[in-house]
N, C-alpha and C positions, 0 to 999 in steps of 0.2 A: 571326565573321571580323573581326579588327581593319581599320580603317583609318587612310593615313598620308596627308596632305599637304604636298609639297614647295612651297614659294617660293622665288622673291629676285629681285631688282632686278638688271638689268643692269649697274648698276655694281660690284657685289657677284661675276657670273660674272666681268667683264673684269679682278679685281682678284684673284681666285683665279686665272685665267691667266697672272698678271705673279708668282704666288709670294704675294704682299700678304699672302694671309692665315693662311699655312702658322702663323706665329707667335702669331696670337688665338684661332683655337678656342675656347679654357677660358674668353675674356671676352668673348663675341658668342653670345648664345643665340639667336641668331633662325638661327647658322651651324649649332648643333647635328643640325638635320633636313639639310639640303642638304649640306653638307661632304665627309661620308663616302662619302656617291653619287658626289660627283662625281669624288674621290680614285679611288673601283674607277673610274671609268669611265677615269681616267687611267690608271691602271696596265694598265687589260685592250688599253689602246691606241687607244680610238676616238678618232675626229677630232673634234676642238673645232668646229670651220667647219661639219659634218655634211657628207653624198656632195656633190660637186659635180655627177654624175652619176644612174644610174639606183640604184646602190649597190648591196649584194649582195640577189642571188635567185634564184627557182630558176626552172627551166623550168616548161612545163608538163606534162612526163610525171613529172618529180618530184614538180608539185604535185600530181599525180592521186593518186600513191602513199603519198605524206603525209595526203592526205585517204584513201584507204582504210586507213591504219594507225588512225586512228580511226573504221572502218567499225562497230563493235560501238556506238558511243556518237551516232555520226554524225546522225541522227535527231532524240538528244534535245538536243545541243550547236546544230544547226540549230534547233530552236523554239526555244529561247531568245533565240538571235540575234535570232529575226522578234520573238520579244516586244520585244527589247528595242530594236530600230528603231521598232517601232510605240508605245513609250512617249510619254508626253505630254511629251516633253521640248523644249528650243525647236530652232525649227528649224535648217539650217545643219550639220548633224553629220554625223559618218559612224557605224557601228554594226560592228565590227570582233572577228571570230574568227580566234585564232593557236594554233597548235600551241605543247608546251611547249621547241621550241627558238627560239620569237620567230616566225617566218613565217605569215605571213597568208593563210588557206586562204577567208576569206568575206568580204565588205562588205555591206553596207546603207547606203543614204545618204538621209536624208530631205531632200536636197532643197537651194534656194539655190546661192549664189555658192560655198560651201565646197567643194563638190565638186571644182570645177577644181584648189582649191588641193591640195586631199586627193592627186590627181592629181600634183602638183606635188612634193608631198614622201616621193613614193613610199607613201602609203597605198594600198595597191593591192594585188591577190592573189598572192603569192608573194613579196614585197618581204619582208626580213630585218628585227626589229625585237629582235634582242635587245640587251643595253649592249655586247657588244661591237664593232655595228658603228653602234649608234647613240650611245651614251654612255646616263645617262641618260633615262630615259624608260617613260612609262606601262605599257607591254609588258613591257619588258627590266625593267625596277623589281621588279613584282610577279611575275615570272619567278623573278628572282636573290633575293626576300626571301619568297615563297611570304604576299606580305597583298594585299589591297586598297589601293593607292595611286592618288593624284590627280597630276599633274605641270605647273604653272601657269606660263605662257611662261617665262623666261629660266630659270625650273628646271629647264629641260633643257639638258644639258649640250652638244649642237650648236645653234651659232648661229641654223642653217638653221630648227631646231623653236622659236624663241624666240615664235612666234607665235600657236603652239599650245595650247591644255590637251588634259590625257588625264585618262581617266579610267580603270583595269580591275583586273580583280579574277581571282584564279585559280582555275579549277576544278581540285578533285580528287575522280579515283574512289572508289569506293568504302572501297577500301584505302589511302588518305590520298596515293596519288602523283597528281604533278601531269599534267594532262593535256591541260589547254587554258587558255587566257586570252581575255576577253571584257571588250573596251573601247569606249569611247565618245570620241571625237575631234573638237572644233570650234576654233572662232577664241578666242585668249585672251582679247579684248575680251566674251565673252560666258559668262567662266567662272559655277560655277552648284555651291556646293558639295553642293546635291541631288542632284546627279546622280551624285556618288561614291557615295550609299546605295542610289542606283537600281542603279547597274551591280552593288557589293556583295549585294545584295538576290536579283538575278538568278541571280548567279554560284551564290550559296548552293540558289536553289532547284533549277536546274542540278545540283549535287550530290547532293542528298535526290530529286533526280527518277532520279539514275542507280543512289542506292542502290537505288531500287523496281524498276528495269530487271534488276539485278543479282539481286536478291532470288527476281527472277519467273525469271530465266536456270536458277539455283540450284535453284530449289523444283521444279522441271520432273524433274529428274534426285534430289532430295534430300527430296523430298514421299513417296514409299513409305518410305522409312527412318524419317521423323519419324511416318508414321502407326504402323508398326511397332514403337518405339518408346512410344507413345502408350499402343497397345493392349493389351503385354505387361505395363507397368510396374503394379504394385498401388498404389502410393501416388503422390500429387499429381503429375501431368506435364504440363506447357504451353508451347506453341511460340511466342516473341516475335520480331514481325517490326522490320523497319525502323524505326527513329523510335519505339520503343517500343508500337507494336499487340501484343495480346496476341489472338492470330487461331487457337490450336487450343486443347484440353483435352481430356483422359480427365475418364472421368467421375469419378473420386475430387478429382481439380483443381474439376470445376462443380461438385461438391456443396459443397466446401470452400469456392468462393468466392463460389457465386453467379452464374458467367457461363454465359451461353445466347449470347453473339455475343461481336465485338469488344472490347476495353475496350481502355484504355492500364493500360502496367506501374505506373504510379506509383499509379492507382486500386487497380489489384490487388493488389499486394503490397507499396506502400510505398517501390520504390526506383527511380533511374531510367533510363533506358536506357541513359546514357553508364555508370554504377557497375554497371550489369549486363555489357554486355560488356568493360567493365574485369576485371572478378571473371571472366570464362568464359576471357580472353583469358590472364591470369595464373594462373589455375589455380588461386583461392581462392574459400572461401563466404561467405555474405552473411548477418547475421541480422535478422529485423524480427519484428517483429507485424501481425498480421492484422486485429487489430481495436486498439480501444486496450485495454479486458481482458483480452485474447484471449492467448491462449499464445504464447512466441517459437518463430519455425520457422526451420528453416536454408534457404538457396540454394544449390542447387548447380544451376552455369550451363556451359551446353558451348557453345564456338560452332559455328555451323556455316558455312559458306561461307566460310570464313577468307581471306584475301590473301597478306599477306607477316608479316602476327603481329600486327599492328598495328590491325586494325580487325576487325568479322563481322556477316554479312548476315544474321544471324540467330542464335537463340539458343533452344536447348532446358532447360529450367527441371524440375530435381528439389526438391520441397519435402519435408522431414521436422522431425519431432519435434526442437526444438533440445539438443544434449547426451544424444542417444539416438540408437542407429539403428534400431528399431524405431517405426513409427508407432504411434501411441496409447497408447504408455506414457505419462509423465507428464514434461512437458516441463521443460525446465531454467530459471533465471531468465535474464533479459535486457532490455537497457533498448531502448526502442521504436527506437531509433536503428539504423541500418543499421554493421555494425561488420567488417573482415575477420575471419575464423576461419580456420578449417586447409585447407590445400590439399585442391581437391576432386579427382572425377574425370575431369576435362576432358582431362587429357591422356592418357587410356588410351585402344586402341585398341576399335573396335567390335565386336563379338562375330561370328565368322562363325556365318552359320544354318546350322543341324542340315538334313541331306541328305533326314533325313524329313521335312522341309514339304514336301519338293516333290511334290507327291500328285500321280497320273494326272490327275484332272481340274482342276489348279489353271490358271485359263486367266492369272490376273496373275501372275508371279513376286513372291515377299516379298521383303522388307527394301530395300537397294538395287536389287535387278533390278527393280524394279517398274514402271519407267519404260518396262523392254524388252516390253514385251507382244505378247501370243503364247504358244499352245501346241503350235507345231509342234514334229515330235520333235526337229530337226536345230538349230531355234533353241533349244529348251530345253536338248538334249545341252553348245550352245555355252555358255550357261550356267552350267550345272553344270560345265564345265570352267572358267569364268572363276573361279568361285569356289572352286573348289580352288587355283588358283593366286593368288586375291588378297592372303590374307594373308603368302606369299613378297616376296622382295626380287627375283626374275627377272623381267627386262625382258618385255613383253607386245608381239608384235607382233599387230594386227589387217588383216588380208588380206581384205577385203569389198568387195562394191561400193558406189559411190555411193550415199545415200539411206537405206543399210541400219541406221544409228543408229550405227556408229563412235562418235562422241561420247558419247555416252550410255552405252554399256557404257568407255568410258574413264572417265567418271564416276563409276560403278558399282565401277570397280574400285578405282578412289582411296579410294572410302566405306566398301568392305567390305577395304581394307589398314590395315599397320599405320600407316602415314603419314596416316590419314585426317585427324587432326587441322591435319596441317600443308594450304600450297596444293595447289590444282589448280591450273596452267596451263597454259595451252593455244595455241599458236602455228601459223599454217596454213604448209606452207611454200613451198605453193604460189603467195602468195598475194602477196606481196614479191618484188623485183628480190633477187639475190646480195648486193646490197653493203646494200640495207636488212636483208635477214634477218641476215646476219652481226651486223648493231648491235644488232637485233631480238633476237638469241640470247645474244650476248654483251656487251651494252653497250659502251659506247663512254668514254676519257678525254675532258676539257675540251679542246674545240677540235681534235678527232683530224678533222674536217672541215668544210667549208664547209656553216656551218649547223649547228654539234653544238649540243648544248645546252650552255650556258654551265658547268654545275657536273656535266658529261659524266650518263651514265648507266647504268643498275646492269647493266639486262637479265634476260631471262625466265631465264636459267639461275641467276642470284642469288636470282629473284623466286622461282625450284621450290626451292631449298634446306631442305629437311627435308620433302619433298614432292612431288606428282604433277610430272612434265613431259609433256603429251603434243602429239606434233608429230605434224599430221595432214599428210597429201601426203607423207607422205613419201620418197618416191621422185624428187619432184623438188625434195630438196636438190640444189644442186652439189655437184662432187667433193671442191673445196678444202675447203667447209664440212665435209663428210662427213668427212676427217682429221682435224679439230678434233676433233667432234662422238666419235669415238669416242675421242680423249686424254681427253676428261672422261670417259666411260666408263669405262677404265680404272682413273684414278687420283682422278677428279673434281677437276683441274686445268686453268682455262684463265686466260683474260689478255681483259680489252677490247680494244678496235679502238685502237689508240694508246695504247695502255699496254704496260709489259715487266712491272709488278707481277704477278704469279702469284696467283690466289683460286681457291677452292677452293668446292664446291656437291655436297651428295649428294643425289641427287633418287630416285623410283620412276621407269623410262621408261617410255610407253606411244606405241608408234609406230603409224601406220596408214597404209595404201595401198590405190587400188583398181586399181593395176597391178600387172603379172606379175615379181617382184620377182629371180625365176627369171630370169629374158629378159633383166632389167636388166642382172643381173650378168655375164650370158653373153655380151651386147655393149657391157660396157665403161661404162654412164651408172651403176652403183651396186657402190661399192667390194666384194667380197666377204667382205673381214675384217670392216666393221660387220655385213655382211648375217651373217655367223657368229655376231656378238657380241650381235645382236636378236634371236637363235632363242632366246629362254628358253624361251616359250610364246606357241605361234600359235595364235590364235583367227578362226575365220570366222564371219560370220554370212551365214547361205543370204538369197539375195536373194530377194524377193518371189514372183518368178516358180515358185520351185522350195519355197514353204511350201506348206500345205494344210490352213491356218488364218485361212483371207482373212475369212471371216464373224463369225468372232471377234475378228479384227484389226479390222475396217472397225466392229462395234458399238463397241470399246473406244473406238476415236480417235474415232468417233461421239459416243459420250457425253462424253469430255474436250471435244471444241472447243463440241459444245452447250451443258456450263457454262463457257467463256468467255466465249463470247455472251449465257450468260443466259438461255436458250432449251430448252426441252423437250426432251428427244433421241426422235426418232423411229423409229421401226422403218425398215428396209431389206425391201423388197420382194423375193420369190425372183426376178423378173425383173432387177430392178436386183444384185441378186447374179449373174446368171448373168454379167452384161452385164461387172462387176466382173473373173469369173473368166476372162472372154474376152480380155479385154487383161493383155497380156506385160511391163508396168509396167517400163520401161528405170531411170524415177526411183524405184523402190522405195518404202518406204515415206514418203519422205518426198512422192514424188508421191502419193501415195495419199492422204494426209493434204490435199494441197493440191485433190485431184479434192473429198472429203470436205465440206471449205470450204465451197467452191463451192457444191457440192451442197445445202448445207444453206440457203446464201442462197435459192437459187433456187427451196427448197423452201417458201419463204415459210411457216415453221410449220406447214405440214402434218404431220399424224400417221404418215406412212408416206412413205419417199423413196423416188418408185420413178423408174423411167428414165430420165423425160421432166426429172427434175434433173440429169441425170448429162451431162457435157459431148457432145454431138453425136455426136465421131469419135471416143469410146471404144470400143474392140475391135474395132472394125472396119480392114479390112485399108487404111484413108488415116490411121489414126492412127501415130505415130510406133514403128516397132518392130515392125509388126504382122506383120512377117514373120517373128517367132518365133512358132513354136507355143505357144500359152499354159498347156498342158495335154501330157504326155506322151498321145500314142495308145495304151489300154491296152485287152484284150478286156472286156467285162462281162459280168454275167447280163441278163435281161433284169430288169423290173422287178418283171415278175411272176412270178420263179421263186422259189419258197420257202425255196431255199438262198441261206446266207449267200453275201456275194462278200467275195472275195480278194483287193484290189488290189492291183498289183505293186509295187516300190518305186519312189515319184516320184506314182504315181497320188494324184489328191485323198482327202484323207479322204472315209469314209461318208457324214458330215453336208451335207459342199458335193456330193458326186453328188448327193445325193439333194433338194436345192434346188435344183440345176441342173437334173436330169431333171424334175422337178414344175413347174420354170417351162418346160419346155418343152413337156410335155404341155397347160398351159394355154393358152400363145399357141397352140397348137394346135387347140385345143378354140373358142377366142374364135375362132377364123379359121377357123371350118370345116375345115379340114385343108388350108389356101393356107400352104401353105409362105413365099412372100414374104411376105406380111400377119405370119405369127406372124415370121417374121426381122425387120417393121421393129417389130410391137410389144413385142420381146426389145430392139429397138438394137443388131443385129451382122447381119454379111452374112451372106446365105442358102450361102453355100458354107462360113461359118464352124457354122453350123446344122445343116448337111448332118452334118458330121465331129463336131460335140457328137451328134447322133441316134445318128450309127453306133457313137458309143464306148458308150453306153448302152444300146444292142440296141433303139432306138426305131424302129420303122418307118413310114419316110414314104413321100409318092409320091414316083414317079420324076423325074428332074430333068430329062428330056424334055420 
């Protein structure tokens, strides 16, 4: 990240004011830096003198919203912040995070007499700092030029700042857009040009912190395909993360190179991370050598997690035989240098998988479903419907409830279409006020409102162009939005917010609701012409409640959060399963995940998590929801009759009665036949025990 530093002498602003220097330019190099700044800030209109008052800002219901429009990054933009207050910098500062329209969502101040002042000139949270309401200056500088700059008193273009240095540097995601600014502000009599490389320094790692956020977001949903991938390919295949980590391989990859863990790409093969996702991004291979006598091999590089085309969170690595497509024929000559060759296959789309993987007992689904796990019939049916329809261009609407992975099969479906190469995005629409989603959806022109971003911006509908859009909540779009939203449909034509210019975006949709979209339209809150135009293919997935694959679910998510932790994954006890199947899980799976957690802390590494980890008031009727019955009431055999049972449809599979009835006979058996005793050492009420007994043909005593 470059850095710029602005000066000059107050006689130098008051003499640009009067005109003075419109005529020297080209013979004054000390104006060559400052000049041109201060020219925009003239033209964009700011005030020379700076606010005489509180100047422009927002409230605070706006600044809430502003701070949750960076809720996905919020986290890691926050630690930065504290690091970068708590630097050994001198004292007297303030420590300062601004969105990328200039507004100040956070301070830190270590301390001193500056504070008041900070105070004073509006450094403060929601206070405006881009050039056009300030001229000029630290914020609005590195906003409007996208570098690291310093701004040293009288170098800012209002009077009011002449007393100031700034210092800040801009963060950009993943995908190269700008998304926040991170500066540092004290008295100009204490400027300190270290402190430019400190902010710069931060900002930087702030970005390589959010690749790996991004990476981890990605790999969640894009980890079965690349293992899938992995497994099928015969010749060389390895998965390059962030920063150039080289973190998977088939084994014809380790035999070839040598790796059993981690390594970096430039050890591995010679080139480096920036020229590798250059080459995946552009759709060319790479040639190097392996060794220095070693044979030249080709690259062929795919990205994965792409953005807006510009950048990718990752990168899947095909090696062959250079000047052959057979491996182990007899390679071609090449000089060890890294050289482009002929477009690879980055830009084709992913293979859909043959209908025969999906075998009876496959309990993870392949390729990209992998992430959906489960083998209930109704979630795998969903599925196997999603995948018939991925590779189509028809709008996907998902109709599921809360909790139930929506995201993830939206994911899913992005990786196994033909747009897979292009973005995912993803937009909640629940989640934003009417007038921020509209900016949100459709970007916005320069200055189309109080507080736009100085150089306006693009928007998620530019940002899906050749690729996923998927807008979750959606049902509470507004109407007006909803009229837009289906013109793109259409023709894929819309215009920003203060603009008349007409742009154009063809995206895949993937819409999702866990409202009665039926209802909506029948009273009027959801247009029915979109609700027509989004029936390509409707997908549900069965909520929690209504699977009959809980024990399979809960080992799966079991075994994933135990290797995040790092930790052993433990067996699940039939007790602590009954107690599971007992509760009516309103949060789905995503509650079940978060019970999971829990569970596993508390299990303090024990071998087996039974009950006594499981939260208090699961399944029992003070837990939330417990008023649904958790289990349809279905007749049984008893346990002991020799013929098979038949359950009806909705009843639990075989495998969970039959963990249920056995943990039932146990507490039974531990408790002498005291019905309360075996209900509290299961964790569910004795009336919830009663009605598991009766469904199983178990006979208790009487409840007299």
């Amino acid at each position: 990240m470059g850095t710029l530093t602005l000066s000059a002498s107050p006689l130098l602003w008051e003499q640009f004011l009067v005109g003075a220097l419109d005529g020297e330019a080209g013979l004054r190099p000390e104006l060559r830096s400052i000049l041109p700044r201060w020219q925009r800030s003239r033209s964009l209109g700011a005030p020379s003198t700076g606010q005489p008052d509180e100047g422009p800002s927002v409230g605070s219901l706006a600044l809430v919203e502003r701070r949750a429009r960076l809720e996905p990054v919020w986290h890691e933009l926050g630690g930065m912040l504290e690091m970068l207050s708590a630097a050994p910098l001198p004292s007297g500062r303030v420590a300062l995070l601004a969105d990328r329209e200039g507004v100040i969502l956070a301070t830190r101040s270590s301390g001193g007499d500056f504070t008041h002042h900070a105070d004073y000139v509006r450094l403060v949270e929601g206070a405006c700092w881009d050039e056009t309401s300030r001229g000029t200056n630290a914020i609005g500088t590195a906003l409007a030029e996208s570098s690291a700059v310093a701004v040293v008193g009288p170098a800012h273009y209002a009077q009011r700042h002449h007393g100031l240095v700034c210092y800040a540097a801009p963060v950009h995601d993943p995908f190269g857009e700008l998304v926040a600014v991170l500066d540092v502000t004290g008295p100009a009599g204490a400027a300190e040009p270290l402190v430019l490389v400190a902010v710069a320094s931060v900002a930087h790692a702030a970005e390589a912190r959010l690749r790996e956020v991004a990476w981890a977001r990605v790999a969640a949903a894009a980890r079965g395909g690349l293992e899938s991938r992995l497994s099928r390919e015969d010749g060389p295949v390895l998965v390059v993360e962030p920063m150039g980590r080289v973190s998977r391989f088939n084994a014809a990859a380790r035999a070839l190179l040598g790796g059993q863990g981690p390594m970096a790409v430039e050890a591995a093969l010679g080139v480096s991370w920036r020229a590798l996702t250059d080459a995946a991004l552009r759709g060319v291979a790479l040639e190097t050598r392996l060794a220095s006598q070693g044979p030249a091999w080709r690259i062929h590089a795919e990205a994965v997690g792409t953005g807006d085309g510009s950048s990718a969170l990752a990168v899947l690595v095909r090696l062959e035989s250079s000047g052959v497509r057979a491996l182990g024929m007899t390679p071609g000559s090449a000089d060890s240098r890294p050289a482009v060759a002929e477009p690879s296959s980055a830009g084709r789309a992913p293979r859909t998988l043959s209908r025969d993987l999906w075998g009876a007992d496959t309990v993870v689904p392949p390729g990209p479903w992998a992430a959906l796990k489960g083998n209930d019939p109704q979630h795998r049916a969903t599925l196997r419907e999603a995948e018939r329809f991925a590779p189509t261009s028809l709008p996907v609407l998902l109709l599921s409830e809360t909790g139930t992975g929506k995201e993830l099969l939206a994911r899913a479906l992005h990786s196994a279409s033909t747009v897979a190469t292009g973005p995912f995005v993803a937009v909640n629409c629940g989640a934003l006020s009417p007038a921020l989603l509209e900016s949100e959806l459709f970007g916005h022109a320069p200055g189309a409102f109080t507080g736009a971003r100085v150089g306006g911006a693009e928007g998620k509908l530019a940002a899906a162009d050749g690729g996923t859009l998927f807008l979750d909540e959606l049902a509470e779009m507004p109407p007006a939005l909803q009229v837009l939203l289906l013109r793109v449909l259409e023709d894929g034509a819309y215009s920003r917010v203060g603009e008349s210019r007409v742009r154009r975006s063809r995206f895949r949709l993937v819409g999702a609701t866990c409202r009665d979209l039926d209802a909506a339209v029948r009273n009027g809150t959801f247009r029915s012409d979109l609700y027509f135009r989004l029936q390509g293919a409707v997908l549900r997935l069965p909520p929690l409640r209504e699977r009959n694959d809980l024990p399979e679910l809960a080992h799966a998510l079991l075994r994933r959060l135990s290797e995040e932790e790092g930790l052993a994954t433990p067996s699940i006890s039939a007790a602590a399963l009954t107690r599971l199947a007992a509760h009516p899980w309103p949060g789905n799976v995503r509650e079940l995940k978060t019970v999971l957690r829990l569970a596993l802390v508390r299990a303090g590494g024990a071998p087996v998590l039974d009950v006594d980890a499981l939260p208090s008031g699961l399944g029992s009727p003070l837990s939330p929801g417990a008023q649904v019955e958790p289990r349809p009431a279905v007749p049984a055999a008893p346990l002991s009759s020799s013929a098979p049972r038949q359950p009806s449809a909705g009843a639990a599979a075989g495998p969970l009665r039959e963990l249920e009835a056995r943990a039932i006979q146990e507490a039974l058996a531990l408790s002498g036949g005291n019905v309360a005793q075996a209900a509290r050492r299961l964790g569910i009420a004795r009336s919830t025990l009663y009605r598991m007994a009766e469904r199983f043909g178990i006979t208790l005593p009487s409840r007299a």
